[in-house]
C-alpha positions as CSV (number, residue, x, y, z in Angstrom):
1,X,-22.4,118.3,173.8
2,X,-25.7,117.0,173.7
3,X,-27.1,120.7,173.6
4,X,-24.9,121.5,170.8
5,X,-26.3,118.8,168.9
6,X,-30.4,119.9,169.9
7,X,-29.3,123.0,168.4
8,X,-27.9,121.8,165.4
9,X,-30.8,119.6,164.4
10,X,-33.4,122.4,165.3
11,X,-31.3,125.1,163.8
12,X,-33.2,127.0,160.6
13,X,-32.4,126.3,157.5
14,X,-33.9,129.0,154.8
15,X,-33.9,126.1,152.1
16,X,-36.3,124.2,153.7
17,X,-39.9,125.4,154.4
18,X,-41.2,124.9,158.3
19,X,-42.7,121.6,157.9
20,X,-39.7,119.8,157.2
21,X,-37.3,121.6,160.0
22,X,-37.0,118.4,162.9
23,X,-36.1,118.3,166.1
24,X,-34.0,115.9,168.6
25,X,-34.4,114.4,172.0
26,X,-31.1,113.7,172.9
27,X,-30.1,111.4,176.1
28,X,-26.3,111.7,177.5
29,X,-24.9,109.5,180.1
30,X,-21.6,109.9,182.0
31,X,-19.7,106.6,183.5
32,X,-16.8,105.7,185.6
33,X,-14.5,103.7,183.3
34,X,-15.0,100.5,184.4
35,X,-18.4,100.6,184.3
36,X,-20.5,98.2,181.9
37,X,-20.9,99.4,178.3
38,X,-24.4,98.3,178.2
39,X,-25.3,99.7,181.2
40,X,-24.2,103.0,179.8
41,X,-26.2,102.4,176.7
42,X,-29.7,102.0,178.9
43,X,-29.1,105.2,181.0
44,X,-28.4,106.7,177.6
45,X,-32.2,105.2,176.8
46,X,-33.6,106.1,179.7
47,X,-32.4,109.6,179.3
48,X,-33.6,110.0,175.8
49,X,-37.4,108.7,176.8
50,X,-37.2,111.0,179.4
51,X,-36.3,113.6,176.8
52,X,-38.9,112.5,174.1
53,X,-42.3,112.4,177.3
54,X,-41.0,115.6,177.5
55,X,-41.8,117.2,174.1
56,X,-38.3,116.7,172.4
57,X,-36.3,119.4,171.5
58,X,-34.2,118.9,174.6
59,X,-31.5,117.0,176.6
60,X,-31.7,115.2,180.0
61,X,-28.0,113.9,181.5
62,X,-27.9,111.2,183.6
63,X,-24.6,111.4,185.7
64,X,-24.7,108.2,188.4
65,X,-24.9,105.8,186.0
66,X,-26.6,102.6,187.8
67,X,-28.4,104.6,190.0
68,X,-31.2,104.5,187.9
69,X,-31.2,101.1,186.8
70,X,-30.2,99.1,190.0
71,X,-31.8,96.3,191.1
72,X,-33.6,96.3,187.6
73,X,-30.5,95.6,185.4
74,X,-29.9,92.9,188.1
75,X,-32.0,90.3,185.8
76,X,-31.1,91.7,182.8
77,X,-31.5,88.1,181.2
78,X,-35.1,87.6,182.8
79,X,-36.2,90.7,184.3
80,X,-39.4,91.6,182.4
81,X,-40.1,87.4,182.9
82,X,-39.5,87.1,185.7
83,X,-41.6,90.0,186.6
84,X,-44.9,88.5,184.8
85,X,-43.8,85.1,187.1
86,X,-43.8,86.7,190.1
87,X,-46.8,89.2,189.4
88,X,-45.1,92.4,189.9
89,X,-46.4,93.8,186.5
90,X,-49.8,96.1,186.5
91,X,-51.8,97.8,184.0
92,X,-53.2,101.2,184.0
93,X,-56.0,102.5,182.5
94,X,-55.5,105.7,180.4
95,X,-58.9,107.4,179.3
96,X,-59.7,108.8,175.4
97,X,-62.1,111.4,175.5
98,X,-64.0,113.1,172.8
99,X,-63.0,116.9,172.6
100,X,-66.4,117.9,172.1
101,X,-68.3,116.9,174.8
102,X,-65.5,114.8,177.6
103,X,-67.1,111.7,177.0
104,X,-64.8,108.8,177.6
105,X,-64.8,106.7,174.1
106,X,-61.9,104.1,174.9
107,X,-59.1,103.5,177.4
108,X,-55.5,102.5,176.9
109,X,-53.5,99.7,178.4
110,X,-50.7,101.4,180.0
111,X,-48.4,98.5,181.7
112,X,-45.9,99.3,185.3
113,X,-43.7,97.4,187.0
114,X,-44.2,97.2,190.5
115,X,-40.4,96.5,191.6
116,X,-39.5,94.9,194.6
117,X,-36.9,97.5,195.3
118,X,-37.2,100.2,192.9
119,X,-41.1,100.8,193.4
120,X,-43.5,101.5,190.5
121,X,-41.7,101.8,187.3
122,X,-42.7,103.3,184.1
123,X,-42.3,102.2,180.6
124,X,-39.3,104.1,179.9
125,X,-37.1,102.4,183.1
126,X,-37.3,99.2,182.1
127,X,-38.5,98.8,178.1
128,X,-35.4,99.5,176.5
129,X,-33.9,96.7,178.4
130,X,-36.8,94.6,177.6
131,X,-35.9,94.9,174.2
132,X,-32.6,94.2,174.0
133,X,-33.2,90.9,175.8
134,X,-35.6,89.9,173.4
135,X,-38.7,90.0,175.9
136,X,-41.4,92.3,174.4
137,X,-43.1,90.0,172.6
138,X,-43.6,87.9,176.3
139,X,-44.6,91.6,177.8
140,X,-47.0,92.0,174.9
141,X,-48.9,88.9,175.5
142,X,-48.7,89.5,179.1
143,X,-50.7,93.1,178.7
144,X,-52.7,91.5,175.9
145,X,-54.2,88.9,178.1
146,X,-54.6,91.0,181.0
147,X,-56.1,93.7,179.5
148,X,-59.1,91.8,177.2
149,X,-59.7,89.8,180.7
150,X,-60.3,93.3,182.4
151,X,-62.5,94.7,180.1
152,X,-64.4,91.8,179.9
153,X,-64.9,91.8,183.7
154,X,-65.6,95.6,183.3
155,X,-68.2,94.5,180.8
156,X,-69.9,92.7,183.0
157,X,-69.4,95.1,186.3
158,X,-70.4,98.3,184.7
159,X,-72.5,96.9,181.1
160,X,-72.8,99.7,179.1
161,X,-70.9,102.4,181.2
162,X,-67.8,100.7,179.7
163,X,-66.2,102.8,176.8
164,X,-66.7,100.8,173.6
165,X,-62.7,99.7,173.0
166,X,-59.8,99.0,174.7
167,X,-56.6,99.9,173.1
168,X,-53.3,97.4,173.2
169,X,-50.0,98.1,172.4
170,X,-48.1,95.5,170.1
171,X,-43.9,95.9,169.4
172,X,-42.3,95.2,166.1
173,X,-41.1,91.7,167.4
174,X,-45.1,90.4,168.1
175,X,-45.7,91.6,164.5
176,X,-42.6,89.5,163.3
177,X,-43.4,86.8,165.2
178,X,-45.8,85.4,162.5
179,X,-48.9,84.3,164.2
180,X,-50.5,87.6,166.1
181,X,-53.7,86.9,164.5
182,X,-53.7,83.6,166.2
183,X,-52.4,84.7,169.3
184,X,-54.8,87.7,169.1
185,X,-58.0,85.2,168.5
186,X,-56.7,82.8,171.1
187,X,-56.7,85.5,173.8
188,X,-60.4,86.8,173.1
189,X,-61.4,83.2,173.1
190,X,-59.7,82.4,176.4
191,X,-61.2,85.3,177.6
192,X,-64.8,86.1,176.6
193,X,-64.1,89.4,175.0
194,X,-65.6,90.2,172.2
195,X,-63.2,91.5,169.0
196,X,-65.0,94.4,168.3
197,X,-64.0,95.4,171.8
198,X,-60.4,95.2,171.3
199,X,-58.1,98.0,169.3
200,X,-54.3,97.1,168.7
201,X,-52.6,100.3,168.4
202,X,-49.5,99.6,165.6
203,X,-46.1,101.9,166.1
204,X,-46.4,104.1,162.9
205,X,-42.3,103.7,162.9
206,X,-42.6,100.5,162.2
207,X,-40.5,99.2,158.9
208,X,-43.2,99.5,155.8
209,X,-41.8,95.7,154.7
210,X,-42.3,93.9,158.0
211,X,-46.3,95.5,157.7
212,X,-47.0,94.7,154.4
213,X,-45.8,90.6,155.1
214,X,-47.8,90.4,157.7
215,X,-51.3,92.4,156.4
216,X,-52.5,89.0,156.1
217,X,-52.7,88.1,159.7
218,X,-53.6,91.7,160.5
219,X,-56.9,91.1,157.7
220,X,-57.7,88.1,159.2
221,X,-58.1,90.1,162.5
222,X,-60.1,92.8,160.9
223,X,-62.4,90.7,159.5
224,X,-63.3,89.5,163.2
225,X,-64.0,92.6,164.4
226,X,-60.3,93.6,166.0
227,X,-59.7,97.4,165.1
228,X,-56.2,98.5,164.5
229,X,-55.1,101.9,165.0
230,X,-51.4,103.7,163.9
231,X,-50.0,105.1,167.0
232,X,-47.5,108.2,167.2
233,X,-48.2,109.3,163.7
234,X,-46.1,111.6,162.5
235,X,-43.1,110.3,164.0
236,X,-41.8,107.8,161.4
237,X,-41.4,108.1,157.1
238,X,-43.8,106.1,155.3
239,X,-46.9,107.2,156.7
240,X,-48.8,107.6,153.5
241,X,-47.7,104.0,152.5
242,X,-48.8,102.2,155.7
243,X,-52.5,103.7,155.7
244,X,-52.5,101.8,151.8
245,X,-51.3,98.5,153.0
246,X,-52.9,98.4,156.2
247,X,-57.0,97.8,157.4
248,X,-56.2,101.0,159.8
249,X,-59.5,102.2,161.6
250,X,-57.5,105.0,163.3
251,X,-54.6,107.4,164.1
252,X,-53.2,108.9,166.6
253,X,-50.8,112.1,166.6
254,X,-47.4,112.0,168.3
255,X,-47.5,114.0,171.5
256,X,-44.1,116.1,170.3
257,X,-46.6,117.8,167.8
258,X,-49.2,118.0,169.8
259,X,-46.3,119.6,172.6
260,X,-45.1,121.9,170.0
261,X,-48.0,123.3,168.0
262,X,-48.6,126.1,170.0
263,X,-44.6,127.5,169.3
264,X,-43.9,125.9,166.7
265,X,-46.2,126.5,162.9
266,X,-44.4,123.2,161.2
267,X,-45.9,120.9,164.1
268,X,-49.0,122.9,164.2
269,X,-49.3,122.2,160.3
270,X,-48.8,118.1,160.9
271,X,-51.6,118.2,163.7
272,X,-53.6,120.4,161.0
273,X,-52.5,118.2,157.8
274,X,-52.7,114.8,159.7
275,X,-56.3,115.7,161.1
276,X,-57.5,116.5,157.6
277,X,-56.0,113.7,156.5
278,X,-57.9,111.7,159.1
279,X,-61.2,113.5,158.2
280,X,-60.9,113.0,154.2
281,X,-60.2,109.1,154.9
282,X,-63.2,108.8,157.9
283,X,-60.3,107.4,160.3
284,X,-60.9,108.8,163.8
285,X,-57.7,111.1,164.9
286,X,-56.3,111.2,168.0
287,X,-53.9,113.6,169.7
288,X,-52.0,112.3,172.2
289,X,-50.0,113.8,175.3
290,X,-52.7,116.6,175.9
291,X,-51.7,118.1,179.1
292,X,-52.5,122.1,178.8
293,X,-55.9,123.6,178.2
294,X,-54.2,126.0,175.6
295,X,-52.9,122.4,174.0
296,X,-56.9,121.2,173.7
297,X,-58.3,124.7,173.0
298,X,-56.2,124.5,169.6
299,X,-57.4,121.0,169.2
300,X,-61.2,122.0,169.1
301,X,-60.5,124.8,166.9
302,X,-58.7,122.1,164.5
303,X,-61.0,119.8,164.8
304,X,-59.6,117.1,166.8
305,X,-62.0,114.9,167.4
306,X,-60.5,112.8,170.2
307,X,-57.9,113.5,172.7
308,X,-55.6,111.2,175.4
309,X,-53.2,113.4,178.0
310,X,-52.4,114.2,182.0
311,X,-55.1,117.3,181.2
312,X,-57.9,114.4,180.4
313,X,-57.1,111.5,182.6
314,X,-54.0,109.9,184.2
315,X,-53.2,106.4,183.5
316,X,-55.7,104.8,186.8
317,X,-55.6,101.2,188.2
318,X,-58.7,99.1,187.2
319,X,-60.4,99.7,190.4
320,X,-59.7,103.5,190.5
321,X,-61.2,103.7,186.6
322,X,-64.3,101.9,187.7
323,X,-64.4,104.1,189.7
324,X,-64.0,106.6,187.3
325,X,-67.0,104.8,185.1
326,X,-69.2,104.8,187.3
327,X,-68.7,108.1,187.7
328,X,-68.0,110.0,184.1
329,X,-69.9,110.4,181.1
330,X,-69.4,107.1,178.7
331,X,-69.7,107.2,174.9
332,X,-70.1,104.3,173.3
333,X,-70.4,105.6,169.8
């Protein structure tokens, strides 16, 4: 079933021209009958992000549903709190390199859940949960505060062998939460790190509405230095319209082009278009989910300037990537 529908979404249609074909990543879960309906729902999630980190245009079936989830759907109403309570949570360090010359220009803020039971757990396992009980905007500050107090302390480790930004996720809720640029300010004070320092990366799905009432809060940011940056671009409808409304100072391209380009022209021509786009507006692009040299050879010869994937860097531990630092070739321009 969930094949048939791939198909159907991918199939060819002769009216429309490449560009405009899409594609589906498509999670099934099977289930007992007795077995919880939102339980089945998450595996359903879990299979679908398992589908998208693979490039789309495919279906992963979970069949054991619970196996998965386990002891982590065991605190469904606390789990990603309790987690920050009890310090299981952890933050990895994913490097963004220049496609010219390797140099490292930033690092992203990759967050893990080290589970009692389960072990280390990725994004995917345990954010869709997270959502639904209303704790992302906990898990946000959580990573927020954890990652400005690391690079501050890898300021003053390494000085200038640190990459000029670190890049933060924020969700939809921290946005509609109506005070990020306080909470923003209040963390850089509370941790020494300069605002230039810090890049929010913004979901480029995110509803056009909810961005434009809160591009106040976001200006008041960007007039203290804090650079925000439109993550997965590509992947939502109003992309045009959020780059007008918003003080962006970035983009980056959704991996399932970046996955596809080399089989597929219409996602070659959005890493081509959105690149361009990024050149004629002097916003930095970045491709993300690099993990083939044929995927970074087509990059250069587009233009790319910067690049994040498995192929570049792995998400590291702090002391791993100072390791890493210490090591690599830095740009801090």
């Amino acid at each position: 079933m969930g094949e048939r529908i791939r198909a159907a979404v991918a199939a060819s249609d002769d009216v429309l021209p490449p560009e405009q074909h899409s594609r589906a990543s498509v999670g099934v879960a099977l289930a007992a009958p007795e077995t919880d309906a939102s339980a089945l729902l998450a595996e359903a999630d879990m299979a679908m992000y398992q589908a998208k980190k693979a490039g789309g245009d495919t279906v992963r079936v979970v069949t054991d549903v619970g196996a998965q989830l386990g002891a982590v759907r065991g605190t469904t109403a606390t789990g990603v709190v309790s987690a920050i309570r009890s310090g299981e949570l952890r933050l990895h360090y994913q490097p963004i390199r220049s496609t010219v010359d390797n140099r490292i220009v930033s690092i992203e803020a990759l967050v893990r859940w080290q589970h009692p039971v389960k072990g280390l757990l990725a994004p995917d396992r345990f954010l869709p949960e997270a959502e639904r009980a209303g704790q992302l905007r906990d898990l946000d500050d959580w990573v927020l505060r954890r990652a400005c107090s690391d690079m501050a302390e890898l300021i003053a480790r390494l000085a200038d062998r640190v990459p000029e930004h670190v890049n933060v996720n924020v969700s939809v809720g921290t946005l509609r939460s109506g005070n990020v640029a306080a909470q923003v300010l209040a963390v850089l004070g509370d941790t020494g790190l300069a605002a230039g320092r810090l890049r929010i990366e913004v979901p480029e799905t995110v509803d056009l509405t909810l961005l434009t009432a809160v591009v106040a809060e976001l200006q008041v940011l960007h007039r203290h230095g804090v650079a925000f940056t439109f993550d997965d671009m590509g992947a939502g409808s109003s992309t045009l319209r959020h780059l007008s409304v918003m003080p962006v100072a970035g983009i980056k391209i959704d991996r399932a082009f970046v996955h596809g380009m080399l089989s597929h022209p219409g996602d070659h021509a959005v890493v081509r278009l959105l690149t361009e786009l990024g050149r004629d507006l002097d916003l930095p692009t970045t491709a993300e989910g690099v993990e083939t040299p044929e995927q970074l050879a087509v990059l250069r010869q587009l233009r790319v300037p910067y690049a994040q994937g498995y192929l570049l860097g792995r998400p590291l531990p702090l002391e791993h990537l100072v390791s890493e630092l210490e090591s690599g070739v830095v740009s801090r321009s």
